[in-house]
mmCIF file of the C-alpha atoms, coordinates in Angstrom:
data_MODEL
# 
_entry.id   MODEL 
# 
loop_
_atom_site.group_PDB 
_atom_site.id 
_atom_site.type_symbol 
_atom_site.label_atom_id 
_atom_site.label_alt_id 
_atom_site.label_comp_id 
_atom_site.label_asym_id 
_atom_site.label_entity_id 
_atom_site.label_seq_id 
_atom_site.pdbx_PDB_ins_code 
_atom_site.Cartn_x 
_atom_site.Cartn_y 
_atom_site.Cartn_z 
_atom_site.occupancy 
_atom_site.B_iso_or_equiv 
_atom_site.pdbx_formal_charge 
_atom_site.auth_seq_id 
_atom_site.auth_comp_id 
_atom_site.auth_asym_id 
_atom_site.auth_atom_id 
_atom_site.pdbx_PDB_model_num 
ATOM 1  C CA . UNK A 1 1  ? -4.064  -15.000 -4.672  1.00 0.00 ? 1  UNK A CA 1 
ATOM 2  C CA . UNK A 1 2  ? -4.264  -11.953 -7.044  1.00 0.00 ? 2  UNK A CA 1 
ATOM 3  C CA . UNK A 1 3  ? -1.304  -10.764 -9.193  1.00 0.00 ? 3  UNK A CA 1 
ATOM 4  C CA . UNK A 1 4  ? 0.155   -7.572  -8.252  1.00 0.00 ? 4  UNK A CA 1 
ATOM 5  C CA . UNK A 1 5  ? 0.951   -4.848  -11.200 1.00 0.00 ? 5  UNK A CA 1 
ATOM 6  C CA . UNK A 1 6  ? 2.543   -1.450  -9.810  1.00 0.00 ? 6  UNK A CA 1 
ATOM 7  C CA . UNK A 1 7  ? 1.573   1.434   -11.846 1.00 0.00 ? 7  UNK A CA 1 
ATOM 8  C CA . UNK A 1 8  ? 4.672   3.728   -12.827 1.00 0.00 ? 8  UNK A CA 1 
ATOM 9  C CA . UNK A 1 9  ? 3.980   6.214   -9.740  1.00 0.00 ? 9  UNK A CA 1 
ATOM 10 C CA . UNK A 1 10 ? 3.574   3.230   -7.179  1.00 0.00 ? 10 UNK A CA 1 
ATOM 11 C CA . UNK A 1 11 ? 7.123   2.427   -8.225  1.00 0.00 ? 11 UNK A CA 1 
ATOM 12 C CA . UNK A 1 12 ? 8.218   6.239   -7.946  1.00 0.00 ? 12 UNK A CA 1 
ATOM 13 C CA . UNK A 1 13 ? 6.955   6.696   -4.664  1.00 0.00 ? 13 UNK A CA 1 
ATOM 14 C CA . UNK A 1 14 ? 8.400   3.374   -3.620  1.00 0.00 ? 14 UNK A CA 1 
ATOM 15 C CA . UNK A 1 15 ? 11.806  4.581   -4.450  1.00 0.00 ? 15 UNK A CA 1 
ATOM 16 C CA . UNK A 1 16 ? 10.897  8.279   -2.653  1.00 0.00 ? 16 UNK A CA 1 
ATOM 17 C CA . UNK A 1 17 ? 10.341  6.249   1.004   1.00 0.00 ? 17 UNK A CA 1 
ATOM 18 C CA . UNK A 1 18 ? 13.817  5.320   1.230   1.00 0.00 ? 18 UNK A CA 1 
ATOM 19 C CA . UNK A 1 19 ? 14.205  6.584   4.830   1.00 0.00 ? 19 UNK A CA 1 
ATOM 20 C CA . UNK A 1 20 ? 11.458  4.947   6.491   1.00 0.00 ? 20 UNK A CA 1 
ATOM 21 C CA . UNK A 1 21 ? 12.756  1.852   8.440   1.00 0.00 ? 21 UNK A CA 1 
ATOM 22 C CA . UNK A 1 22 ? 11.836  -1.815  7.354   1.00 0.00 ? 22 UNK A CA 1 
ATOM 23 C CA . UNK A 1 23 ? 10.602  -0.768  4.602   1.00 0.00 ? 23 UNK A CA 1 
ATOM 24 C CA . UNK A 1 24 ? 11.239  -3.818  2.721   1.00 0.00 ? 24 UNK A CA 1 
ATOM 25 C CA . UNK A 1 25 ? 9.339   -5.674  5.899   1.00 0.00 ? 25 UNK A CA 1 
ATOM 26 C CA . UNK A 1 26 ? 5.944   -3.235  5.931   1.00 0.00 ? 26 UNK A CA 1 
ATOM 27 C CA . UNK A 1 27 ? 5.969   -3.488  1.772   1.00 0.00 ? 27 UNK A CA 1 
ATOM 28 C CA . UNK A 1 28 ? 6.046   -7.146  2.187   1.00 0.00 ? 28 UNK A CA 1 
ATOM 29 C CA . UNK A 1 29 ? 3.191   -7.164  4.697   1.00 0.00 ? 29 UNK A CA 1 
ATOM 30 C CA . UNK A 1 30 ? 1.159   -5.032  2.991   1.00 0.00 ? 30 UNK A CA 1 
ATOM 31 C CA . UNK A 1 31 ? 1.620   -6.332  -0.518  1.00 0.00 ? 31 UNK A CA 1 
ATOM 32 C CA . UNK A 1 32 ? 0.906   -9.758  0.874   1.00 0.00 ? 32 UNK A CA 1 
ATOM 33 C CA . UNK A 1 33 ? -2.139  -9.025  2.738   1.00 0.00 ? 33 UNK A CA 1 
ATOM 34 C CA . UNK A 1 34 ? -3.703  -7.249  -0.669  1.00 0.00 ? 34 UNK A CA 1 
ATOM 35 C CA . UNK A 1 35 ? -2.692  -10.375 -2.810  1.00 0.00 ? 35 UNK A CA 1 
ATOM 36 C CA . UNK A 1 36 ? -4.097  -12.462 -0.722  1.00 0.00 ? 36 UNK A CA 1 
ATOM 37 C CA . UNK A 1 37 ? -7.682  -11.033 0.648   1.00 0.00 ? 37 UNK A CA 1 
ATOM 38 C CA . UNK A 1 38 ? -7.971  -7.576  -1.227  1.00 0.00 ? 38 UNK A CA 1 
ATOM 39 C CA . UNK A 1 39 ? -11.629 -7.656  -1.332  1.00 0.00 ? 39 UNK A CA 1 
ATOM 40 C CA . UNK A 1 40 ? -11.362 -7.047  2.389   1.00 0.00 ? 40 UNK A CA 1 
ATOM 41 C CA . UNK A 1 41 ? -10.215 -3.543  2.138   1.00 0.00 ? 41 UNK A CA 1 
ATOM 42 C CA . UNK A 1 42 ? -13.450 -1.815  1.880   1.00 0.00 ? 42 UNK A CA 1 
ATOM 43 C CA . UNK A 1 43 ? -13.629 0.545   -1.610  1.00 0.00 ? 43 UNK A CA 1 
ATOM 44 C CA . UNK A 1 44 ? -13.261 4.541   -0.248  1.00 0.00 ? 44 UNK A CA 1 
ATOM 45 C CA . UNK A 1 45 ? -16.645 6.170   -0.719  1.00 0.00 ? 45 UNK A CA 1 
ATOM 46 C CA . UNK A 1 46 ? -17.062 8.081   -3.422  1.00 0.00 ? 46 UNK A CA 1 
ATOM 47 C CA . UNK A 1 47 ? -13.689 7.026   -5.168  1.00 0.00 ? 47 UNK A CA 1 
ATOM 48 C CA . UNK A 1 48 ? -15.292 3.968   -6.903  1.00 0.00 ? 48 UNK A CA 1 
ATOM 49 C CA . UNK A 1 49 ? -12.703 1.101   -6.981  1.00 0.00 ? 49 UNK A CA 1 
ATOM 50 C CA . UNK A 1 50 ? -10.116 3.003   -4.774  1.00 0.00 ? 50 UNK A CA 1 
ATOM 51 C CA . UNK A 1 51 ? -9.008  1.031   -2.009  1.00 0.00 ? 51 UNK A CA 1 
ATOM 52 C CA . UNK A 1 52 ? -6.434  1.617   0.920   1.00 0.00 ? 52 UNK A CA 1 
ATOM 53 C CA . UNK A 1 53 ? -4.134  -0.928  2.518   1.00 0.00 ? 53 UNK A CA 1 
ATOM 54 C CA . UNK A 1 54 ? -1.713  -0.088  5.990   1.00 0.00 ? 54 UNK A CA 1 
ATOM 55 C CA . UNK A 1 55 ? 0.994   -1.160  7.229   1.00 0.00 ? 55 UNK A CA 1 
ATOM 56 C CA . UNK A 1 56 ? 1.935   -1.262  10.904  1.00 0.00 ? 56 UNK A CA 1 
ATOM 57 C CA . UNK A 1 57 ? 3.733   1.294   12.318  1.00 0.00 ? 57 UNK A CA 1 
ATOM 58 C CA . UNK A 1 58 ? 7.054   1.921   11.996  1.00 0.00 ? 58 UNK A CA 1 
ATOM 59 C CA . UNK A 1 59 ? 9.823   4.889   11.936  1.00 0.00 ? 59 UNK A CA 1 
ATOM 60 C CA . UNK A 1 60 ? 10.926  7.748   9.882   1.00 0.00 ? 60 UNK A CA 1 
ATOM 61 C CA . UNK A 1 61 ? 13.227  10.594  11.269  1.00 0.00 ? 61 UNK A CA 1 
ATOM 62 C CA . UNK A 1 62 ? 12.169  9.682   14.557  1.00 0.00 ? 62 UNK A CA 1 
ATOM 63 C CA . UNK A 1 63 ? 8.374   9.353   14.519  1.00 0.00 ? 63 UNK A CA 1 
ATOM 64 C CA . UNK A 1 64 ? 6.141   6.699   13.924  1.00 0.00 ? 64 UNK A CA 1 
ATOM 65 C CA . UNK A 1 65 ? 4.129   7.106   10.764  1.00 0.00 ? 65 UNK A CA 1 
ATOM 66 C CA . UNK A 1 66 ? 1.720   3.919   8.769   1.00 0.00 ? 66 UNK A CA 1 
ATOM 67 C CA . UNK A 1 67 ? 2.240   3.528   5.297   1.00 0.00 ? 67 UNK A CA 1 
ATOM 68 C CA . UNK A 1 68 ? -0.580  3.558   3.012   1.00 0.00 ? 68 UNK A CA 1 
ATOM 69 C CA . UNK A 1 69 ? -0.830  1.821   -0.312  1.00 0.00 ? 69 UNK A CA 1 
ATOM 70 C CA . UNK A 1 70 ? -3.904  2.867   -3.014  1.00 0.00 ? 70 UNK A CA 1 
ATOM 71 C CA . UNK A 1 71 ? -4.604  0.176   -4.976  1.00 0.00 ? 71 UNK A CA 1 
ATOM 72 C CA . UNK A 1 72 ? -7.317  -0.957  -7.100  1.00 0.00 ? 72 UNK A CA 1 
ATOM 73 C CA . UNK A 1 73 ? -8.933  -4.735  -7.894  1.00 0.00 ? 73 UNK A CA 1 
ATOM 74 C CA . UNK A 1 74 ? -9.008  -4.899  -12.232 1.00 0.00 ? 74 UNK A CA 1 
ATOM 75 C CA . UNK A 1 75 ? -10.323 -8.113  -12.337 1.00 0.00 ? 75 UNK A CA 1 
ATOM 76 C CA . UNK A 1 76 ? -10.474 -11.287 -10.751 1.00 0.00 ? 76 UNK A CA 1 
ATOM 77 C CA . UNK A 1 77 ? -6.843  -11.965 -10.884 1.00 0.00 ? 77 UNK A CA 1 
ATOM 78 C CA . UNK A 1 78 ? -5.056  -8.915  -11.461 1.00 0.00 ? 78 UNK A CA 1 
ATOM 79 C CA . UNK A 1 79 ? -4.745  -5.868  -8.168  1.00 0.00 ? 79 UNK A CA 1 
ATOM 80 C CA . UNK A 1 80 ? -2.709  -2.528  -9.740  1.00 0.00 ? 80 UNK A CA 1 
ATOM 81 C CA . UNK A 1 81 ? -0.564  -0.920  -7.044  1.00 0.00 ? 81 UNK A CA 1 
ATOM 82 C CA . UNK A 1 82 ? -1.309  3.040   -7.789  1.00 0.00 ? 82 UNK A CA 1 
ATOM 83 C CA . UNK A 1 83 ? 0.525   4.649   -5.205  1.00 0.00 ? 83 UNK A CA 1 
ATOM 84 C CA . UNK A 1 84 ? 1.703   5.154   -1.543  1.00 0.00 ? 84 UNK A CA 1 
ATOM 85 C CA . UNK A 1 85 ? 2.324   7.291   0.908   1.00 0.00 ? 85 UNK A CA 1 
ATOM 86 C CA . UNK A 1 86 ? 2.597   7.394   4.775   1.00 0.00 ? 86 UNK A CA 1 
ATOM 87 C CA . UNK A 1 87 ? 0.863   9.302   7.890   1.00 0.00 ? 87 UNK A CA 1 
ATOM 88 C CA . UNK A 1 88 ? 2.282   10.397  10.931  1.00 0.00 ? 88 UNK A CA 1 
ATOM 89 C CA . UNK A 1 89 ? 0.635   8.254   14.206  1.00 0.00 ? 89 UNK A CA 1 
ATOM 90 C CA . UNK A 1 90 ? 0.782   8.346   17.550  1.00 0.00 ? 90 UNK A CA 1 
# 
């Protein structure tokens, strides 16, 4: 299990998603998954260490969006949060 840092933006986006329903529940989930088996969440190409995590679907304003959560292994112990965001899905 890696440590989890958030990054300052991470933290300001977190507080910007106030809206979207179980929030608390899909951050968990997410977070969780990247502690535990982050090397599974294939690096983007072409963005080097960049990596995306998502969380099941859930509801803000009405639709259904996936949260997504940037983050990036350091070192063998140690995953920064760098930010997140959310899609709309069908």
């Amino acid at each position: 299990m890696r440590t989890l840092v958030e990054s300052e933006l991470y933290s300001h986006q977190v507080a910007q998603l106030g809206d979207v329903e179980r929030l608390d529940d899909a951050l968990l989930g997410v977070t969780w998954a990247i502690s535990l088996m982050s090397e599974e969440f294939q690096p983007l190409r072409g963005l080097g260490a960049l990596r995306i995590a998502k969380s099941e679907k859930l509801k803000r304003r009405g639709k259904l969006v996936q949260l997504r959560v940037w983050f990036a292994i350091r070192d063998q112990r140690t995953v920064e949060l760098l930010g997140i965001d959310y899609v709309t899905v069908q």
